[in-house]
C-alpha positions in Angstrom: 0.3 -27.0 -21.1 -1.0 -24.6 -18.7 -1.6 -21.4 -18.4 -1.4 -20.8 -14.7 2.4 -20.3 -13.5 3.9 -19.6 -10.1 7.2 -17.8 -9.4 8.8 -18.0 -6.3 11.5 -15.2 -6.0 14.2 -14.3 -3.9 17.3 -11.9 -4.0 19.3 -14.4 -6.0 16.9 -16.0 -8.6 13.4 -17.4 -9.2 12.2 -20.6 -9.6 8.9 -20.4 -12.2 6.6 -23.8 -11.8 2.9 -24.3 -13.7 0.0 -25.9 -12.4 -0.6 -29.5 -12.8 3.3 -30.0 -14.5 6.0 -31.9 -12.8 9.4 -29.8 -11.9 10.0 -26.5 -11.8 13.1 -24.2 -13.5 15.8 -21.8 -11.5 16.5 -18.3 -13.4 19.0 -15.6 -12.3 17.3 -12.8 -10.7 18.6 -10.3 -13.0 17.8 -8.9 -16.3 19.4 -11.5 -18.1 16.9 -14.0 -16.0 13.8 -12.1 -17.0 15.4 -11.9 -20.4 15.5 -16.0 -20.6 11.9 -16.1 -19.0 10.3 -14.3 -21.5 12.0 -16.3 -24.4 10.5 -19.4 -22.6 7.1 -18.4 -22.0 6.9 -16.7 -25.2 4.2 -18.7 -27.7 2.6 -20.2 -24.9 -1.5 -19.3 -23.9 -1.1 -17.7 -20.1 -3.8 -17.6 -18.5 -2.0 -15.3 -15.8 1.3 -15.5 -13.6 1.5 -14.9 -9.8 4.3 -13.6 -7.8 4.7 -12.7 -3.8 5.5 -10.0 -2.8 8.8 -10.2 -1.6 10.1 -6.3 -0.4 11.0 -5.2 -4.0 13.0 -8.5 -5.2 10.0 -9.3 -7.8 10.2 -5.6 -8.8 11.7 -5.9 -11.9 10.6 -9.3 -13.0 6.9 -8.2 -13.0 7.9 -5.1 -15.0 9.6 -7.1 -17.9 6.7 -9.4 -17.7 4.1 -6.3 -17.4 5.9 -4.5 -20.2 6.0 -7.5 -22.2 2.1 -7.7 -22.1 1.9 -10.9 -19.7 -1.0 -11.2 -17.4 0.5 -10.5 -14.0 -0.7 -10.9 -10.5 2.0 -9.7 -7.6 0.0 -10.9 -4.2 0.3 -11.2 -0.3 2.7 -13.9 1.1 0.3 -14.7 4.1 -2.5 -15.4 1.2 -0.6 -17.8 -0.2 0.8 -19.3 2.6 -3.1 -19.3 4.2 -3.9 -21.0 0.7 -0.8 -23.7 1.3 -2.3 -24.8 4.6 -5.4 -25.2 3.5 -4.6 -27.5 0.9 -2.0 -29.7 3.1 0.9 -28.4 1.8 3.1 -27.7 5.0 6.6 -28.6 3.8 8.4 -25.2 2.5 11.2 -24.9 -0.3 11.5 -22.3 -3.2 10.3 -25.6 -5.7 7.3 -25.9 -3.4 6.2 -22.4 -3.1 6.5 -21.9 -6.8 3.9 -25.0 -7.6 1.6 -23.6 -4.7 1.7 -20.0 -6.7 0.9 -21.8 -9.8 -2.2 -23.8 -7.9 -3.3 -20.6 -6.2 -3.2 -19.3 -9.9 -5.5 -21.6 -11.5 -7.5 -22.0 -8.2 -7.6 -18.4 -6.7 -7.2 -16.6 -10.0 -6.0 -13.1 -8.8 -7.0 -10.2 -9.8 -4.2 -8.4 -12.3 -4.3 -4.7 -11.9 -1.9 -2.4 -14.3 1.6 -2.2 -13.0 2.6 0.8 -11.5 4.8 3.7 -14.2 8.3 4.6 -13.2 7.3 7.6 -12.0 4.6 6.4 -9.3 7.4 3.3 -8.2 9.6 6.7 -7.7 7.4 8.5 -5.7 6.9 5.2 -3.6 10.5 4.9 -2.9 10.8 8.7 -1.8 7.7 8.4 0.4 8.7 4.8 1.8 12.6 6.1 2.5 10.6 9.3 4.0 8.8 7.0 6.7 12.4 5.2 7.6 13.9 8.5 8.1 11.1 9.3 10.9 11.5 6.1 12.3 14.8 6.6 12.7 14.2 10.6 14.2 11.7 8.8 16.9 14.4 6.2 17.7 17.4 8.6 18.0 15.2 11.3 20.0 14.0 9.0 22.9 17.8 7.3 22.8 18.6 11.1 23.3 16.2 11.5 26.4 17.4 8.3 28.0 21.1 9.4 27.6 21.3 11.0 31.0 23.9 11.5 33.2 27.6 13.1 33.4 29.2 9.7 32.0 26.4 10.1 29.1 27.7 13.7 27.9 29.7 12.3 24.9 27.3 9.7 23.4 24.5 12.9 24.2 26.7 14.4 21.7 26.9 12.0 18.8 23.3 11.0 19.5 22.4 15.1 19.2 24.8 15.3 15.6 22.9 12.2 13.7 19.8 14.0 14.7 20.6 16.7 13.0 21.8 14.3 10.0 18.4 12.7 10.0 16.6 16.0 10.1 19.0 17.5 7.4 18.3 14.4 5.1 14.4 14.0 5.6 14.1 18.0 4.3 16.1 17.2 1.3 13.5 14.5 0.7 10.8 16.6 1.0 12.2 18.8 -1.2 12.8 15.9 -3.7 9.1 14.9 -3.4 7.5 18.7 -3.9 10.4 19.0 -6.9 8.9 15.5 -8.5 5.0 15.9 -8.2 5.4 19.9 -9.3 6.8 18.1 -12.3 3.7 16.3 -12.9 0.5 18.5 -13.9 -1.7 16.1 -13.2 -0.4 15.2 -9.7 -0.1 18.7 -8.7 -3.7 19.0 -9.4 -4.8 16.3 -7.2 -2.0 17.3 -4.9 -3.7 20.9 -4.5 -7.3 19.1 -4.3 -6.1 16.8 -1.6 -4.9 19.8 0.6 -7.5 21.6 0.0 -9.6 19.7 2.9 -8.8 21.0 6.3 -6.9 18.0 8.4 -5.3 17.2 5.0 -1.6 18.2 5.1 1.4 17.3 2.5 2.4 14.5 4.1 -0.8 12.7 3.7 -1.7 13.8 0.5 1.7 12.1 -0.8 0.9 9.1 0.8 -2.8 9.0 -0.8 -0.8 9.7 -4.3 1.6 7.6 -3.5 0.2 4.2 -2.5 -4.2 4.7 -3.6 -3.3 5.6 -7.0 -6.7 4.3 -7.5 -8.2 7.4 -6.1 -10.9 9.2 -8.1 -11.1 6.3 -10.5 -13.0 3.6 -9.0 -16.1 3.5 -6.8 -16.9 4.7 -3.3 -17.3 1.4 -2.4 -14.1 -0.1 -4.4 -11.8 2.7 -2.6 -13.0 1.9 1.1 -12.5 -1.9 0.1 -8.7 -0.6 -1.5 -8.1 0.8 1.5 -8.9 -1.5 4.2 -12.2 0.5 5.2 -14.7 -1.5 4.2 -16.6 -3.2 6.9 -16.7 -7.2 7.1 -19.3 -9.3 8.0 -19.0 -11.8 10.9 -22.1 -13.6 10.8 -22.5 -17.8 11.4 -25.8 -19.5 11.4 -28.2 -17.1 13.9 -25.6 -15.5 15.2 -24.5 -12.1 13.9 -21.5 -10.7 14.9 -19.6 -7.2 15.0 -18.4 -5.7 11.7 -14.9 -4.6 11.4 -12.3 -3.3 8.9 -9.2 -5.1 7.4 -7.0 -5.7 4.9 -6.2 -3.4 2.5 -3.3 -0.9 2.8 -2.2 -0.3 6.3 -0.5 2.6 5.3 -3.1 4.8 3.8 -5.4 3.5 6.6 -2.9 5.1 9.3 -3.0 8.2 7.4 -6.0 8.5 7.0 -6.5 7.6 10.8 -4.5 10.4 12.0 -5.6 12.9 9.0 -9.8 12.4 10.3 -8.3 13.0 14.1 -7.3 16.0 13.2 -10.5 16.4 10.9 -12.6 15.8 13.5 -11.2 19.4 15.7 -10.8 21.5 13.2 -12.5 20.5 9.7 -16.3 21.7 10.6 -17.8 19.3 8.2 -15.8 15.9 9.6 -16.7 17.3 13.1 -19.8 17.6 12.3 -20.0 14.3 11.1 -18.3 12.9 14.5 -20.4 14.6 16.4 -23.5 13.5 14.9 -22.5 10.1 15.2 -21.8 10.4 18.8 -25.1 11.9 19.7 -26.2 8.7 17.6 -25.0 6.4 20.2 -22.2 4.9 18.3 -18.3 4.6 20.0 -15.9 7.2 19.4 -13.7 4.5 17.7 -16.2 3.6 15.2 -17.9 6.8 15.0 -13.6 8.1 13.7 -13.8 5.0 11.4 -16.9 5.7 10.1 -15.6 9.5 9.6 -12.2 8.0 7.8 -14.8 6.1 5.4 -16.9 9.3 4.5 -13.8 10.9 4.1 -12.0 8.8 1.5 -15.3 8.4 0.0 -15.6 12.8 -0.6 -11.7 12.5 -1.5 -11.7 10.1 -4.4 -15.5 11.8 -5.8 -13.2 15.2 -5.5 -10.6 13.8 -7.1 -13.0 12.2 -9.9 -15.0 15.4 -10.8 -11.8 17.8 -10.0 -14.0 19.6 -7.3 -11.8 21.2 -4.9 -13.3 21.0 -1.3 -15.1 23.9 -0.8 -17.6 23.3 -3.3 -18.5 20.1 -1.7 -19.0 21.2 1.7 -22.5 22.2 1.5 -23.1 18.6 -0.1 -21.4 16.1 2.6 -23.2 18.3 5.6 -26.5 17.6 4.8 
């Protein structure tokens, strides 16, 4: 039988399918579901199992299978779907998906990367509920400036009280957040490391925590790549084309995006760098990227060698 299965999930259940084997079987999403899974693929040589995505439904099923020591692969819908074009496979249903996941297994194979502790999914949740609750601040603010007019008094006053809801709430949170990584020694270290580097504030030093766990573990090269930095080659026969960054995580990349801004005005070394770059000929636009790059790259070696920024100054200037 073999080893390579796809799961297609949804709020209600999954249905799991392996490569190269006729039909497919429906579980309840629920522990009891992952429960029955487990006794079924128990014995049986895995090679690895592939799940989407799907904005936290698969969340629990690839713990019980992580915590049960299965090879597990949670990737990007658009992948798979790119994948299930390229192969012919247009027609869409939860059966269907599941057997593409299982081909992209066998075919693609994945990479399976540890699955992330209780405490890091919790810190996730705080930080993505954080970036709702600013969302939300934006959207009631400019309703607030729009509400003009005598007629627009009362609704000035509601708009005006859930603003001060929103603004009440997303303090508590941040209060949450300092409470849960000042119970963590080892992520109040990095969290005093990170802020350490002028043009790196709280709020992007969670984020870094938060969502590039891989930080100050992996190469320079591996973190820029992690994090959508890495530039991509666009060459075809004599042609050679324009490099240019994508993928990764969006959100660390717009952190980092506005955290080097910042950098670039009042962190001497990162303006420095700009500059420098700028008297090189290059764009302003790739001349920031370029900073954001350097940046992460000095963040994840401080983070590796638990040098706080100071100390590396003289170092990333020369």
């Amino acid at each position: 039988m073999s080893g390579f299965v796809g799961i297609d999930v949804s709020k209600a259940d999954f249905v799991v399918a392996r490569e190269g084997v006729a039909g497919s079987k429906i579980y309840p999403n629920s522990e009891r579901g992952c429960r029955e899974l487990l006794k079924d693929l128990a014995g049986s040589a895995l090679e690895i199992v592939v799940l989407e995505a799907t904005g936290g439904y698969e969340r629990e099923l690839s713990a019980t299978l992580g915590g049960a020591g299965l090879p597990v692969a949670v990737v990007n819908p658009r992948q798979v779907r790119d994948f299930a074009k390229a192969t012919g496979q247009l027609a869409k249903t939860d059966q269907l998906d599941a057997h593409v996941l299982a081909d992209f297994a066998a075919r693609v194979r994945p990479e399976t990367r540890p699955l992330a502790s209780e405490e890091q999914e919790g810190l996730r949740e705080l930080l993505t509920r954080q970036q709702q609750l600013i969302q939300m601040l934006q959207a009631e603010r400019s309703r607030l400036l729009q509400a003009t007019g005598r007629g627009q008094q009362g609704l000035r006053k509601r708009i005006k009280k859930h603003i001060s809801f929103l603004e009440l709430e997303l303090k508590l949170l941040d209060s949450d957040m300092d409470d849960m990584l000042k119970r963590s020694p080892i992520w109040r270290e990095k969290d005093d490391l990170l802020q350490s580097v002028p043009g790196i504030g709280d709020r992007t030093a969670h984020i870094l925590l938060g969502f590039l766990p891989e930080l100050g573990t992996v190469s320079a090269g591996e973190i820029a790549r992690l994090a959508g930095l890495a530039p991509l080659n666009r060459d075809s026969g004599t042609m050679r084309g324009k490099r240019r960054i994508g993928g990764g995580r969006p959100r660390v990349r717009a952190v980092l995006y506005m955290a080097t801004l910042v950098a670039t005005r009042y962190n001497p070394a990162v303006k420095a760098w700009y500059q420098r770059l700028l008297a090189a000929g290059k764009p302003k636009k790739v001349a920031l990227v370029a900073c954001m790059r350097k940046l992460l790259v000095v963040l994840n070696a401080m983070l590796k060698t638990k040098t706080p920024w100071q100390a590396q100054v003289a170092l990333v200037t020369t």
